[in-house]
C-alpha positions in Angstrom: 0.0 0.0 0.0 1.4 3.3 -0.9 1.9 6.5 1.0 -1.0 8.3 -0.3 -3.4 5.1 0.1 -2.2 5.2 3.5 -3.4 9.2 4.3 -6.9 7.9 2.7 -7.3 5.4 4.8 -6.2 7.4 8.1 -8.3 10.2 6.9 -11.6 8.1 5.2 -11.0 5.2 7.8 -11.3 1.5 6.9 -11.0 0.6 3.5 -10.3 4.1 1.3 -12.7 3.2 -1.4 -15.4 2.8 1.1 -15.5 6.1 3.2 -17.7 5.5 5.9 -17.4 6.4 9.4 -19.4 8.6 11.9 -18.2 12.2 12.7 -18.9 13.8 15.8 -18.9 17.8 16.5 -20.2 19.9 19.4 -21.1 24.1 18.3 -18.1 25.9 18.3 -15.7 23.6 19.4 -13.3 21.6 17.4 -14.6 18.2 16.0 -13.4 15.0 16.4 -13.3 11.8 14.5 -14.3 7.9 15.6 -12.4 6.0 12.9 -11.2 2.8 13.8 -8.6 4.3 16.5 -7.4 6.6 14.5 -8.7 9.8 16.0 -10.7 9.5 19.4 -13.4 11.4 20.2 -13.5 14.2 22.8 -15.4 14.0 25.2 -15.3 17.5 26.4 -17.3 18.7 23.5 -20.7 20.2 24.8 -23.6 19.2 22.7 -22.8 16.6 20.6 -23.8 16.2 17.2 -23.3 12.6 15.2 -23.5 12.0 11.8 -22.9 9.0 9.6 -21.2 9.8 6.8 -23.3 7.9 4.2 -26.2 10.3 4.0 -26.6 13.5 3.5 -26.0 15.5 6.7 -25.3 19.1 8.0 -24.7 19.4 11.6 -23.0 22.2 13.6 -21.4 23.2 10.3 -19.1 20.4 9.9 -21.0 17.5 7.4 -20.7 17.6 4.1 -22.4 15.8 1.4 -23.2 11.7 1.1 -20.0 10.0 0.8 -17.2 12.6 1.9 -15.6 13.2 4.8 -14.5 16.6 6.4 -10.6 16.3 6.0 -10.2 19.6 8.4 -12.2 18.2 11.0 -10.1 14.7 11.0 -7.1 16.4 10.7 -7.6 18.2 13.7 -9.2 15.6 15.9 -5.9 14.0 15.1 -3.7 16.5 15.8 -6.0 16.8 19.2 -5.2 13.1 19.9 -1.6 13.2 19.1 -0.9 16.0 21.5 2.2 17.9 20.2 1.3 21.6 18.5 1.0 20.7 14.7 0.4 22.8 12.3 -1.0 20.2 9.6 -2.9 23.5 7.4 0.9 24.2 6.3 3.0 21.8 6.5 3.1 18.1 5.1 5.2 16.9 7.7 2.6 18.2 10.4 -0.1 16.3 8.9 1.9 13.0 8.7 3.2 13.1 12.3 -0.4 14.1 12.8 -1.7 10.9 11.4 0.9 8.5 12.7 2.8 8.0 9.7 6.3 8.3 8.8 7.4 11.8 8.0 10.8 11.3 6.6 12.8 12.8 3.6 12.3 9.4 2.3 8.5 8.8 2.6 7.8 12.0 1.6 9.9 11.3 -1.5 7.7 8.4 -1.9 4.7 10.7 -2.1 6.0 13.2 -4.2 6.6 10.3 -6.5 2.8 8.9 -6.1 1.7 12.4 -7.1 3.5 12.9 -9.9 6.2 15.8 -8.7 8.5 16.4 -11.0 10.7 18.8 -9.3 14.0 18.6 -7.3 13.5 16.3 -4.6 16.6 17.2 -2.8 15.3 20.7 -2.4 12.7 19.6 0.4 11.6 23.0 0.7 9.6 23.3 -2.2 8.8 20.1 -3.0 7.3 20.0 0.3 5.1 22.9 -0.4 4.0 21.2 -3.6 3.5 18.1 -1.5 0.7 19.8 0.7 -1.1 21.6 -2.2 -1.0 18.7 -4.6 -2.0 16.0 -1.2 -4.7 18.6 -0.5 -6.2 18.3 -4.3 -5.9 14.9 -4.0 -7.6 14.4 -1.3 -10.5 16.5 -2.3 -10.9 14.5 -6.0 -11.1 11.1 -4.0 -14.0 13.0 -1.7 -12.6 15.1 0.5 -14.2 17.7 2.3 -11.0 20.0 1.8 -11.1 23.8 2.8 -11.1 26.1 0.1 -8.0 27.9 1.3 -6.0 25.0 1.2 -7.0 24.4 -2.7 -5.2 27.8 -3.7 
């Protein structure tokens, strides 16, 4: 299984061509994923709000249409669980520690070579900057709820 394969099936739990797991939220508070251990839920969040994934729901802001999952609110229930201050919106390193996986020069490599980069790969610099923009557009063609400011 490759690298990419992998962040789907962190981020869409279970099997990456099925995407469905439940998603809870409370108002105003940051949400929290229940995806086969991946990210635990929080149970400090006042008010709860659950949603399953395979309909259509929209619930304290954070669902989303049938089939996709909100890759912000995953991302940060997992940067939430992991405990260390990550900053997974801008940096592709973030987001893998986030999720548990292996961060190095070389997996990232890997990626960059899943995704097509065609760039330097010994200047980590930018081709980590392409990593995160062209992970982010990936993630929303394989249905991703991504924010639109991490599509520019």
């Amino acid at each position: 299984m490759g690298i990419f394969s992998r962040i789907k099936e962190k981020l869409f739990g279970g099997s990456a061509e099925q995407p469905e797991r439940t998603v809870t939220a409370g108002a105003g508070s940051p949400a929290s994923a229940d995806m086969a251990g991946t990210a635990g839920t929080n149970s400090k969040l006042g008010d709860e709000v659950t949603a399953t994934l395979s309909g259509a729901h929209s619930e304290s802001g954070v669902l989303k249409q049938a089939g996709s999952v909100d890759v912000a609110a995953v991302m940060d229930a997992a940067v939430e669980k992991n405990g260390q201050k990550l900053d997974w919106r801008r940096s592709i390193v973030d987001m893998m520690k986030a999720l548990d996986l292996d961060s190095s020069l070389s997996a990232r490599k890997e990626l960059a070579d899943e995704l097509g980069y065609t760039g330097d790969k010994n200047d980590s610099a930018t081709m980590n900057v392409w990593l995160h923009k062209a992970l982010m557009k990936a993630l929303a063609d394989n249905g991703g709820k991504v924010p639109a400011e991490l599509l520019d």
